[in-house]
C-alpha positions in Angstrom: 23.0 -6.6 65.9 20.0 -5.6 64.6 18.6 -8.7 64.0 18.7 -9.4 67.6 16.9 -6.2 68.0 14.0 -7.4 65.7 10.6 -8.5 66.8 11.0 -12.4 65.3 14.0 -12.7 67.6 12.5 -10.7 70.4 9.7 -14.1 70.4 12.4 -16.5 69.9 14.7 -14.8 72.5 11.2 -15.1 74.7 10.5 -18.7 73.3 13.7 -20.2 74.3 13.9 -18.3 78.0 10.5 -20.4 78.1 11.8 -23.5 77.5 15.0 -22.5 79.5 13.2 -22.0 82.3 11.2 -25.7 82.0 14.5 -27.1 81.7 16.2 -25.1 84.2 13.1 -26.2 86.9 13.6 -29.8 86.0 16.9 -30.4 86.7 16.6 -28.6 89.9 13.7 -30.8 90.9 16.2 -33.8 89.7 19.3 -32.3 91.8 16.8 -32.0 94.8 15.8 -35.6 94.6 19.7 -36.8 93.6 20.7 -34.6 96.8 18.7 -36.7 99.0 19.5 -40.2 97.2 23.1 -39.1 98.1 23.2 -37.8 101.1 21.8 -41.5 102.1 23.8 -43.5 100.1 26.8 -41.6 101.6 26.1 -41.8 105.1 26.2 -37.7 105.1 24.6 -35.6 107.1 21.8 -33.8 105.0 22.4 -30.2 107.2 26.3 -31.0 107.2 28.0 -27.7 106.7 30.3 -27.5 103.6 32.3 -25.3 103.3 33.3 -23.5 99.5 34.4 -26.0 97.6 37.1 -25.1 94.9 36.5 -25.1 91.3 32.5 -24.3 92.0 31.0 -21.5 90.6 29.3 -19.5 93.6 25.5 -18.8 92.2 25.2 -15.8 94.6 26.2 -12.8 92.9 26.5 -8.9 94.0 24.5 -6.4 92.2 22.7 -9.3 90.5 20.1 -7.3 89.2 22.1 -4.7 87.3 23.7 -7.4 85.3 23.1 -7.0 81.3 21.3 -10.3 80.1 24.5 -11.2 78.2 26.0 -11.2 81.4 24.4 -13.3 82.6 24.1 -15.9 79.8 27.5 -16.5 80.0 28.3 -16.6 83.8 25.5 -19.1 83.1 27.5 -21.2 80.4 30.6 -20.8 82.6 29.0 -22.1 85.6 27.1 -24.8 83.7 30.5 -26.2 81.9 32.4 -26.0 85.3 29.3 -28.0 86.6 29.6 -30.7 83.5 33.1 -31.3 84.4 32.7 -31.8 88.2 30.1 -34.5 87.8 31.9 -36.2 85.5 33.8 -36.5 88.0 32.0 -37.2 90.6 30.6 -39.9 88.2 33.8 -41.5 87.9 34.3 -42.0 91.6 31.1 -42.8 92.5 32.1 -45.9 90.2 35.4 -46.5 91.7 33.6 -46.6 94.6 30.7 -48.6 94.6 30.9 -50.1 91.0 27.9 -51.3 90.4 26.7 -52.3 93.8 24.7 -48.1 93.7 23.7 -48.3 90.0 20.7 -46.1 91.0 22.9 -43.1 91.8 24.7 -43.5 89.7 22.4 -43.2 86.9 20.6 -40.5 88.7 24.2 -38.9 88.7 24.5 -39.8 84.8 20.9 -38.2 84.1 21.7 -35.1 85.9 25.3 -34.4 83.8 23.0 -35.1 80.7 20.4 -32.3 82.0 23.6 -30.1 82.7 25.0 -30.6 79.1 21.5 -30.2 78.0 21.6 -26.7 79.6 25.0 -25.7 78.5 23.6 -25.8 74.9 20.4 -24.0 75.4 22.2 -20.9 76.7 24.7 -21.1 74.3 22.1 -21.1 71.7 20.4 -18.5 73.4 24.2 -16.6 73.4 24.1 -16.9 69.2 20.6 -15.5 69.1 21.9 -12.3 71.0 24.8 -12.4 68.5 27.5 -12.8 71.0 30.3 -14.8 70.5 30.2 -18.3 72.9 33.7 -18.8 75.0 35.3 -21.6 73.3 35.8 -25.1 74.4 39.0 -25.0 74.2 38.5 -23.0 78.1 36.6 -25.7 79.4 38.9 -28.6 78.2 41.4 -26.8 79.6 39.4 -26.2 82.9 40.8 -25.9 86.1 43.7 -28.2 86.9 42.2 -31.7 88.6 42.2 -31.3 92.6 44.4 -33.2 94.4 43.1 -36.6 95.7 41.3 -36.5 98.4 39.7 -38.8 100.6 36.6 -40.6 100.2 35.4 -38.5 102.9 36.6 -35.5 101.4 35.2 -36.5 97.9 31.5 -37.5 100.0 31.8 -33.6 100.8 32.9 -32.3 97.6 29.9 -34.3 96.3 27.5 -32.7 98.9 29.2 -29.2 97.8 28.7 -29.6 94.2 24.8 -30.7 93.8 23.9 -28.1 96.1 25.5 -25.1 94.7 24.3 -26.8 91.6 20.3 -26.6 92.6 21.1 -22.9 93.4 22.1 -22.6 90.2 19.3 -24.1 89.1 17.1 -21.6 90.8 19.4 -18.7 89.6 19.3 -19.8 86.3 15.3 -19.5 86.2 15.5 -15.5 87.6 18.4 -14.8 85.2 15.8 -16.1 82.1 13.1 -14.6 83.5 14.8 -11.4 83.3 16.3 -11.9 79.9 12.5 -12.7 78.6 11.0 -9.6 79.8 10.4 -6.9 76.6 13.5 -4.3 76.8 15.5 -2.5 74.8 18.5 -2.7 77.1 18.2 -6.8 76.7 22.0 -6.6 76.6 22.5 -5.7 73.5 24.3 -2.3 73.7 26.7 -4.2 76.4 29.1 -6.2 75.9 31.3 -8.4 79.1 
């Protein structure tokens, strides 16, 4: 504990909300532009409504700001592994359905789940510098169970769904670093979730 405490890590805590925040502002650039590729390649309306979609971490969150940074952290990790798995899937149908005829989304698609994986590890490393323990795997593999089969209509929307709440995410992933970097005792290290 109290080597999260000292100054060395305090920098490195600082040094990898830095590049957190980078990465963080690059994949939500990226979702951006995938967002529009999709919504055109799908024939969607760009200000179609959507409503929740299940299995999709919400990125607004109630009394966001008195939220410890570990806190945080992990409903970041959470989110971020929930979002690895849905565009896997998403992935994987996009295939089925267009096979190669779209390889342009989908490698958009593919470079996106890479950024998201990317991610994932940051904050878990950032997670081990504060000395927390990171949720297994075993939590993620298990996941939620796989939605029914829905239509390709249904899975346009789901699609629509999941790369916006993901470029929220994005954006709330930046504030929640930001936060974490500033100098405080109180960085979440005398809370635990």
């Amino acid at each position: 504990m109290a080597a999260a405490d000292s100054p060395s890590a305090a920098l490195r805590r600082r040094d990898l909300c830095s590049r957190g925040i980078r990465l963080a502002s690059k994949m939500r650039a990226d979702v951006v532009d995938l967002l529009d590729a999709y919504v055109e390649q799908q024939g969607l309306d760009a200000s179609a409504s959507v409503a929740a979609v299940e299995g999709v971490p919400l990125a607004a969150v109630e009394r966001w700001d008195e939220q410890t940074g570990t806190q945080r952290l992990l409903e970041n990790l959470a989110a971020y592994r929930a979002f690895r798995a849905l565009l896997a899937q998403m992935l994987e149908e996009q295939r089925e359905q267009l096979g190669e005829a779209e390889a342009g989304l989908g490698r958009a698609l593919a470079a996106v789940l890479l950024q998201v994986s990317a991610f994932a590890y940051h904050l878990e490393e950032l997670l081990r510098l504060e000395s927390r323990g990171i949720p297994g795997e075993e939590e993620e593999e298990d996941g939620p169970p796989p939605p029914p089969r829905l239509s390709l209509f249904e899975q346009k929307l789901r699609g629509l769904g999941v790369l916006r709440e993901l470029a929220q995410w994005a954006v709330r992933s930046v504030r929640d670093l930001r936060q974490i970097a500033k100098p405080s005792p109180a960085t979440g290290a005398a809370e635990s979730p």
